[in-house]
Backbone as CSV, one residue per row, in Angstrom:
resi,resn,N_x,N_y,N_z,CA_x,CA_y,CA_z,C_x,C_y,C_z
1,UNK,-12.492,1.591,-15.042,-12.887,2.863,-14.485,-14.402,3.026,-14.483
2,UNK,-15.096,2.241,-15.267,-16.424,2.709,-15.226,-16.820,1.677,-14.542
3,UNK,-17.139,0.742,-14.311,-17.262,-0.261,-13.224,-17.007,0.183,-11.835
4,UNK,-16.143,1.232,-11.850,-15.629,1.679,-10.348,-16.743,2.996,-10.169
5,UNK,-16.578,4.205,-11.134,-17.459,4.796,-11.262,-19.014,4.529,-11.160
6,UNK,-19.256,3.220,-11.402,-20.472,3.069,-11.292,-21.066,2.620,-9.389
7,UNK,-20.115,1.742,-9.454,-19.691,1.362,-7.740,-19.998,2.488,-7.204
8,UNK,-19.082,3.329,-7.581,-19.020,5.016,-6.008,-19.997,5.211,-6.282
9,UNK,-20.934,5.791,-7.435,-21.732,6.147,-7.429,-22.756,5.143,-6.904
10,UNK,-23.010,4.422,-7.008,-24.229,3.479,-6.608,-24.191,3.597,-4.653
11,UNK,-23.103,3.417,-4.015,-22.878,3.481,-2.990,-22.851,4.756,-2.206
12,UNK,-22.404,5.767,-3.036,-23.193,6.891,-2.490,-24.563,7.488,-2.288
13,UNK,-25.108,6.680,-3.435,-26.868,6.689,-3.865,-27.419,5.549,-2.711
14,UNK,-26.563,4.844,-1.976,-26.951,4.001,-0.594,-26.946,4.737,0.130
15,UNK,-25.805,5.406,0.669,-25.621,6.042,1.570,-26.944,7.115,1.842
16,UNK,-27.163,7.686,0.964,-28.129,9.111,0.819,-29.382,8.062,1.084
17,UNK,-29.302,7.324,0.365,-31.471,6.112,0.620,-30.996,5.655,2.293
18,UNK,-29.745,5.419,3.104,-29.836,4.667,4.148,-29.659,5.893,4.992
19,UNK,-29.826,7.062,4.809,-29.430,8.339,5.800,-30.622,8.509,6.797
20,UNK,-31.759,7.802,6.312,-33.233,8.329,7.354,-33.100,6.886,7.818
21,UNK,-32.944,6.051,7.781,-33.607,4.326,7.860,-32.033,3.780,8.462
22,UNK,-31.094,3.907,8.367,-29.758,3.005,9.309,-28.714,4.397,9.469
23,UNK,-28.747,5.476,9.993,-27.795,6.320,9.940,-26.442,5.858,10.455
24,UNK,-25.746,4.832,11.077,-24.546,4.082,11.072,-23.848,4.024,9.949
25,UNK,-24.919,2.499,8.963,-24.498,2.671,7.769,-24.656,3.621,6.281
26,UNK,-25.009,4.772,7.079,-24.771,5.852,6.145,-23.403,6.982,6.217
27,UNK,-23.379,6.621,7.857,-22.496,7.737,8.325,-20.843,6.747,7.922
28,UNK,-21.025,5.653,7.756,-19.762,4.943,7.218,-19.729,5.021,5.785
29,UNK,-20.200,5.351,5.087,-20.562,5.651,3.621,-19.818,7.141,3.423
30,UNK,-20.589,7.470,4.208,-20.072,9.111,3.620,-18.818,9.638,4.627
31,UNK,-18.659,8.675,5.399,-17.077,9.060,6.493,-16.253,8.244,5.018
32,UNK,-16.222,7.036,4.324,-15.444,6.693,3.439,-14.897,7.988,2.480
33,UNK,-15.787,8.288,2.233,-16.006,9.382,0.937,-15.718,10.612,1.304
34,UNK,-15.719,10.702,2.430,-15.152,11.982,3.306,-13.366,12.222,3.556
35,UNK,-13.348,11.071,4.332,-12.166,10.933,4.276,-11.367,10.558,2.806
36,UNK,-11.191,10.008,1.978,-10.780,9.839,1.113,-10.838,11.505,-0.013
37,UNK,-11.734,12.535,0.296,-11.861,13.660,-0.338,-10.210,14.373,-0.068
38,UNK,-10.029,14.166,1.605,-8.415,14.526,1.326,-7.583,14.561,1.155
39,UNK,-7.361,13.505,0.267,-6.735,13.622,-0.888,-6.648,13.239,-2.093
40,UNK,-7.913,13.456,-2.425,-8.346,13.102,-4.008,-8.713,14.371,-4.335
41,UNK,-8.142,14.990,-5.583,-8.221,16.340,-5.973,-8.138,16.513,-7.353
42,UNK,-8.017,17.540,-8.199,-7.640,17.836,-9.605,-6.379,17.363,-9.515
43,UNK,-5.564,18.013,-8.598,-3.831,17.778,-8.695,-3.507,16.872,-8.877
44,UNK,-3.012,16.297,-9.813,-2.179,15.196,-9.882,-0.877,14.507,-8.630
45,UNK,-0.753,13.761,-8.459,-0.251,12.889,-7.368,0.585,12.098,-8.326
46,UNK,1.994,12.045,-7.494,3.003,11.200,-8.520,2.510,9.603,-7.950
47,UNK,2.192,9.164,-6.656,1.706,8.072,-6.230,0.143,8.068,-5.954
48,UNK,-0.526,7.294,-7.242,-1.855,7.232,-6.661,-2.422,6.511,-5.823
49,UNK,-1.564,5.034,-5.934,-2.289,4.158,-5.019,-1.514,3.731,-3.839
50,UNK,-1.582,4.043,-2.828,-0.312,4.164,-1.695,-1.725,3.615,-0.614
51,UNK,-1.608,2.292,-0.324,-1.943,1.476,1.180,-2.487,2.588,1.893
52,UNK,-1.540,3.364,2.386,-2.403,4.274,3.933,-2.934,5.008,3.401
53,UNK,-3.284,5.532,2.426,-4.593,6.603,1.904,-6.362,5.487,2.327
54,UNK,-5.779,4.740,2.796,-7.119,3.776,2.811,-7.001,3.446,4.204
55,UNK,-6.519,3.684,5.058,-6.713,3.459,6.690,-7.641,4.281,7.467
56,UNK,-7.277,5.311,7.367,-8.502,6.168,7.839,-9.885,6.356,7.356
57,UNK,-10.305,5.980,5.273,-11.364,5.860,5.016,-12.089,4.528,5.530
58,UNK,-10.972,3.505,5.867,-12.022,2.293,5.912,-12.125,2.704,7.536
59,UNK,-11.946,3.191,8.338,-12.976,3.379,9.638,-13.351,3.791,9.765
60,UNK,-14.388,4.466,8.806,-15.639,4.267,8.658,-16.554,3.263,8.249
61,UNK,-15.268,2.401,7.614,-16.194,0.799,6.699,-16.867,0.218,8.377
62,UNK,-15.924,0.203,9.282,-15.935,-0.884,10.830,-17.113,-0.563,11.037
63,UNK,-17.966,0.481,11.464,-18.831,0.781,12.508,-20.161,0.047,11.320
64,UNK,-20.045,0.802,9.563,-21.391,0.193,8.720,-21.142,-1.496,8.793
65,UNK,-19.757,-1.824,8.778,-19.922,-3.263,8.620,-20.451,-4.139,10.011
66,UNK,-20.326,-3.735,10.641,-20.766,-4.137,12.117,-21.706,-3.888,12.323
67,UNK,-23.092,-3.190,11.840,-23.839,-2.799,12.169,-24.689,-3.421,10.950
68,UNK,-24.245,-3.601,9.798,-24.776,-4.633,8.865,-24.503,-6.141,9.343
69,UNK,-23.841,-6.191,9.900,-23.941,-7.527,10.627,-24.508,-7.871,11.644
70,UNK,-24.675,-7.107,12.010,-25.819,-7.296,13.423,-27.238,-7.135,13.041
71,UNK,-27.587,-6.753,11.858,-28.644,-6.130,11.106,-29.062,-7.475,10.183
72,UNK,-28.274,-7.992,9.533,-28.570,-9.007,8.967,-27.893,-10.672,9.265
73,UNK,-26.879,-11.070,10.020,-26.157,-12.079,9.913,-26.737,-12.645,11.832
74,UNK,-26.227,-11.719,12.665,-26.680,-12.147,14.274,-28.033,-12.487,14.343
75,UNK,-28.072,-13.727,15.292,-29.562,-14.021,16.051,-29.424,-15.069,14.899
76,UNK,-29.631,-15.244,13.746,-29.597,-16.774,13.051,-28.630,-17.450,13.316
77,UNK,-28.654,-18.579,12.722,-27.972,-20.112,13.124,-26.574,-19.641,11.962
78,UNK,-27.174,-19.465,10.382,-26.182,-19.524,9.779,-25.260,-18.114,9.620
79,UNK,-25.876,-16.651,10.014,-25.369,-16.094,10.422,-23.925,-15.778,11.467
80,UNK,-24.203,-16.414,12.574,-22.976,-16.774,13.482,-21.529,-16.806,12.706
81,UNK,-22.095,-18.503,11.803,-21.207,-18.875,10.820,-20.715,-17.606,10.125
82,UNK,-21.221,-17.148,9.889,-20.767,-16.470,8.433,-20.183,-15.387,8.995
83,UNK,-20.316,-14.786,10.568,-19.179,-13.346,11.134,-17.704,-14.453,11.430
84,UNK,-18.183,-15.241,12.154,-16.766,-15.989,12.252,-16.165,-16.639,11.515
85,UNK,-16.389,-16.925,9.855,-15.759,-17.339,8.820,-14.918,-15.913,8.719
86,UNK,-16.165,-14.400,8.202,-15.040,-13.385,8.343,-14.321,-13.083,8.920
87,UNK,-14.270,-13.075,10.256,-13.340,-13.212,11.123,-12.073,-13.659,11.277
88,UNK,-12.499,-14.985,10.459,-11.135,-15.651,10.627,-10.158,-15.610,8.975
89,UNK,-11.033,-15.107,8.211,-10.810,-14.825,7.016,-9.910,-13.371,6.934
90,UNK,-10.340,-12.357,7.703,-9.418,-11.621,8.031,-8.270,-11.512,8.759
91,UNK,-8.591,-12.153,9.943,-7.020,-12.716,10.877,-6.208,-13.037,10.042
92,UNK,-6.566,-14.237,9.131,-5.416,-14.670,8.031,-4.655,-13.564,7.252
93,UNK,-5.515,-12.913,6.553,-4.964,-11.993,4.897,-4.484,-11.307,6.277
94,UNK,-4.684,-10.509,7.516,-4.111,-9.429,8.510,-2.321,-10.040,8.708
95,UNK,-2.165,-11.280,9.230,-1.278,-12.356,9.753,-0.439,-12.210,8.221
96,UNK,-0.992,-12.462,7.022,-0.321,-12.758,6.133,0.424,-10.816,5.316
97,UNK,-0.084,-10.684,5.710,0.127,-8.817,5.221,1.620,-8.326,6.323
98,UNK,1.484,-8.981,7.669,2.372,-8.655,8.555,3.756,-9.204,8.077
99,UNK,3.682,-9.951,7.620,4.872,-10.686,7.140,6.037,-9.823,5.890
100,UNK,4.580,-8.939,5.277,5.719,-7.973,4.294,6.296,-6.800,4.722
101,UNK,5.589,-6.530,6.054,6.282,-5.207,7.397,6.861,-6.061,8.012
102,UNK,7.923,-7.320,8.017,8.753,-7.802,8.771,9.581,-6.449,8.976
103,UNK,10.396,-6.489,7.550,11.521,-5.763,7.503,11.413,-4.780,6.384
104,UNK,12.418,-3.832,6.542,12.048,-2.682,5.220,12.447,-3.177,3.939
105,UNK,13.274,-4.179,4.099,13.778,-5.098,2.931,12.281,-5.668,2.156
106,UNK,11.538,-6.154,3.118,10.637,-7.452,2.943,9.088,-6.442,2.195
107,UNK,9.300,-5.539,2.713,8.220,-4.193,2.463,8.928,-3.921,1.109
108,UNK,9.584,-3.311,0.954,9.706,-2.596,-0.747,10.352,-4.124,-1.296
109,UNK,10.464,-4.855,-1.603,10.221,-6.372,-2.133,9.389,-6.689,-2.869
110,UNK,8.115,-6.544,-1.687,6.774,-6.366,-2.136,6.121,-5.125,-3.166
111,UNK,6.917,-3.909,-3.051,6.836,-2.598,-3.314,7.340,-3.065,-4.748
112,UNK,8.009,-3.610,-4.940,9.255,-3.843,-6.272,8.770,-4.583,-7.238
113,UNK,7.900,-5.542,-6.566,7.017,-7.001,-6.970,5.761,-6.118,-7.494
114,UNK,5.215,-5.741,-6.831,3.863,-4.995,-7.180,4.198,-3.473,-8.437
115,UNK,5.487,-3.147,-8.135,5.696,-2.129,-9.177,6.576,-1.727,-9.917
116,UNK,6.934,-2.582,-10.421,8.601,-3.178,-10.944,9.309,-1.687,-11.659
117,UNK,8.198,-0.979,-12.062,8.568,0.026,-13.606,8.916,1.756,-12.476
118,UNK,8.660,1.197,-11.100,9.040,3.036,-9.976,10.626,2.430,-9.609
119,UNK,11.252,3.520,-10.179,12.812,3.437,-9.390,12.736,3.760,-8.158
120,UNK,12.027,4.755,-7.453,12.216,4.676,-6.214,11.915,3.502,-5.452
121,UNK,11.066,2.461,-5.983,11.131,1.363,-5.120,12.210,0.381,-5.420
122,UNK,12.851,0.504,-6.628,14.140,-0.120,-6.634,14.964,0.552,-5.740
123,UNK,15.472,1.730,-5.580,16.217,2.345,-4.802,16.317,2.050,-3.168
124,UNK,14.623,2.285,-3.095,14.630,1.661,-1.432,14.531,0.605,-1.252
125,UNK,14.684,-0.536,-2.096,15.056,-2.213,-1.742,16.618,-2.043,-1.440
126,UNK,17.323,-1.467,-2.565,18.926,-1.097,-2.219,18.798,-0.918,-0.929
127,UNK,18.676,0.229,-0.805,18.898,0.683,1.139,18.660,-0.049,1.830
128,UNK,17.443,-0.513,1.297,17.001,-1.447,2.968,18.200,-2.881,2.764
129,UNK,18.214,-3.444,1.945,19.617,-4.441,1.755,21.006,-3.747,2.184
130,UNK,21.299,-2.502,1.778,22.546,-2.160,2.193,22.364,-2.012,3.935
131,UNK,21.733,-1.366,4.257,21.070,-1.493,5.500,21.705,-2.597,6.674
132,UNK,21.363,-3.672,5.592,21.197,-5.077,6.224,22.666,-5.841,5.804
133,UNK,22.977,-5.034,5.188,24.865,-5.290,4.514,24.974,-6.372,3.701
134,UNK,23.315,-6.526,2.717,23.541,-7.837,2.037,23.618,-6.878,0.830
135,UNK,25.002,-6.730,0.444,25.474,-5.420,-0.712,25.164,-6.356,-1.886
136,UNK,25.514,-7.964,-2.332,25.083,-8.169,-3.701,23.422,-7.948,-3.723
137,UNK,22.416,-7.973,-3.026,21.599,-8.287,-3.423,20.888,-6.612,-3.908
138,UNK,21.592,-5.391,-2.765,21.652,-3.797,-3.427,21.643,-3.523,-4.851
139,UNK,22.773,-4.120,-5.123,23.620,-4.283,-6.210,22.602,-4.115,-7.323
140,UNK,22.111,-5.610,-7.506,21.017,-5.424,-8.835,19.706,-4.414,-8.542
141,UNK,19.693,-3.657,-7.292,17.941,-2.870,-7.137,19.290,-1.737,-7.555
142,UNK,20.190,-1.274,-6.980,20.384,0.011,-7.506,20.684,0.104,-9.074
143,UNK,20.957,-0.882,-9.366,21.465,-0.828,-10.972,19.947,-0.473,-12.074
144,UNK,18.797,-1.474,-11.583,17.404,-1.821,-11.542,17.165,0.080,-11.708
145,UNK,17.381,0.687,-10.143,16.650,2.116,-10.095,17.337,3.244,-11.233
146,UNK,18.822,3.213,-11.361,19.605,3.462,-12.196,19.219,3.560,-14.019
147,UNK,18.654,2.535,-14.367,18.433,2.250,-15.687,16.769,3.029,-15.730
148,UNK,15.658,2.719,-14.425,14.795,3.549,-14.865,14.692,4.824,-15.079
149,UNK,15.647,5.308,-13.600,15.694,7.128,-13.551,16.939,7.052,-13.818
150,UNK,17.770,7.233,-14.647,19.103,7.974,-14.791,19.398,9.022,-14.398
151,UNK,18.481,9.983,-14.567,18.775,11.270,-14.056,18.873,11.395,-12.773
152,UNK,18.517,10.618,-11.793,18.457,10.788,-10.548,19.875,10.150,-10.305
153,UNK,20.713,11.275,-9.240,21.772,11.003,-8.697,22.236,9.707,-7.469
154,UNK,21.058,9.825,-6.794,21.090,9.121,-5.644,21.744,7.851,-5.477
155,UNK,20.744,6.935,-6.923,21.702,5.134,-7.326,22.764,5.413,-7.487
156,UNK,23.077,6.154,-8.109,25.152,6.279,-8.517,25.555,6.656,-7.485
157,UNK,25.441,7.487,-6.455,25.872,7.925,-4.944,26.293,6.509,-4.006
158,UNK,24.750,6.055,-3.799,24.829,4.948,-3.157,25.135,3.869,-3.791
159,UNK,25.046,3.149,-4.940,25.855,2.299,-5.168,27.532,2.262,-5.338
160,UNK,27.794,3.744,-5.533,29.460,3.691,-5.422,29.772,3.526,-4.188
161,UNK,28.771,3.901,-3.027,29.242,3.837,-1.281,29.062,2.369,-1.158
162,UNK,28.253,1.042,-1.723,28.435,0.362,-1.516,29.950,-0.408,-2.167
163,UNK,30.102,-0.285,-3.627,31.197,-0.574,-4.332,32.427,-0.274,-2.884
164,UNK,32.237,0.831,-3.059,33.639,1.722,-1.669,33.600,0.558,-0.558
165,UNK,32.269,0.118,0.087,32.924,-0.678,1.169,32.874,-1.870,1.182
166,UNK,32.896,-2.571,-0.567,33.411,-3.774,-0.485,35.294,-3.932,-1.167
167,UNK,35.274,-2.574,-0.838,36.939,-2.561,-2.137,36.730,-2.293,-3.207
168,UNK,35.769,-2.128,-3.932,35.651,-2.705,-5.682,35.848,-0.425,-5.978
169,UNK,36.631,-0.430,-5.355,36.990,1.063,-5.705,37.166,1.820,-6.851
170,UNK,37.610,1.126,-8.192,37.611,1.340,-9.522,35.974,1.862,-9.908
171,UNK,34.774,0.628,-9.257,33.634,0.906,-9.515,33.203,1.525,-9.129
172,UNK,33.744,2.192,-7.653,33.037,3.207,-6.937,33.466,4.655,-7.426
173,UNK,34.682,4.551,-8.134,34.712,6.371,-8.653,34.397,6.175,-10.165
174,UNK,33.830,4.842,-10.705,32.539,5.499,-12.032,31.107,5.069,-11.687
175,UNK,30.892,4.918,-10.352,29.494,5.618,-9.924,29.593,7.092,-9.254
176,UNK,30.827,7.281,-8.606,30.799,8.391,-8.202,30.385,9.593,-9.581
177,UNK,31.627,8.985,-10.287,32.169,10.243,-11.718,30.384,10.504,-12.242
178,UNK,29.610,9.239,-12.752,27.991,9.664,-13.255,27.507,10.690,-12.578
C-alpha cells in the first residue's frame, strides 16, 4: 500500500509539473484519477478489484501514452523498435485475455482461479457449467460455493435442480430441504 500510495501520489505530482509543458499528458493523468474517483469512496465495496473499473480510467492512459511516444520513442532508429515491440506485446497479453471471455464457464474459471475464497464465483462457475449441461463438473463449484456461504440459499436451490435432472432425486430433496 505504500509503494502504491507513493506511485499515485508521485504521478499526480506529474500530472500538475506536466499541466503547463505537455497538457495531453497531463490531461491523461488526471482523466485516470478522474475517472477512477467514481468509484472510489469512503463506502466500502464488497468487490474491490473488478477488471472494468479500469476501462474507462485507462482512456485516458491512450492519448498520454501516445503522445509520450511520439515525444520520446518516434523519429529515432531505436525508437520505432521499441512502439512495435509494444505493440506486439500487447496484441499478445489482448489475444491471450480473449481466450478467458471464450465462454462464461472459461471467465469465472479464471474468476475461481484468481479468487478461490468468493462463493459467488464458485456459484457462477456452477451455472455457467450447468448452462453447458456439464452437471459433474457444477457439482464440485456448487458444493465449493455451499461450504463458503452456507447461508446463502441459491447453491442448495441449484444444485438440487441439477441433482433433479440427473435422477439423483434423494439428493435433490436434501438440497432442496437446506
Amino acid at each position: 500500500s505504500l509503494f502504491s500510495f507513493i506511485f499515485l501520489t508521485a504521478l499526480a505530482g506529474l500530472g500538475v509539473y506536466l499541466f503547463s509543458r505537455e497538457r495531453l499528458i497531463s490531461f491523461g493523468i488526471f482523466f485516470f484519477f478522474l475517472a477512477h474517483a467514481v468509484e472510489s469512496s469512503v463506502i466500502p465495496i464488497k468487490d474491490v478489484m473488478y477488471e472494468h473499473r479500469n476501462y474507462l480510467p485507462f482512456a485516458g492512459f491512450a492519448p498520454a501514452a501516445a503522445r509520450l511516444m511520439e515525444r520520446f520513442l518516434l523519429g529515432r532508429k531505436k525508437g520505432v523498435g521499441v512502439v512495435v515491440l509494444i505493440l506486439i506485446t500487447l496484441s499478445i497479453l489482448t489475444f491471450s485475455r480473449n481466450r478467458v471471455w471464450a465462454t462464461d464457464a472459461t471467465l469465472w474459471a479464471d474468476v475461481v482461479k484468481k479468487s478461490p475464497e468468493k462463493a459467488r464465483a464458485h456459484a457462477n462457475l456452477a451455472i455457467a457449467y450447468s448452462k453447458e449441461g456439464k452437471y459433474d463438473r457444477a457439482i464440485p463449484a456448487y458444493l465449493a460455493a455451499q461450504k463458503l456461504r452456507p447461508d446463502l440459499y441459491h447453491p442448495f436451490y441449484s444444485l438440487g435442480n441439477v441433482y433433479n435432472l440427473q435422477g439423483r432425486h434423494d439428493l435433490a430433496i436434501g438440497q432442496f430441504k437446506k
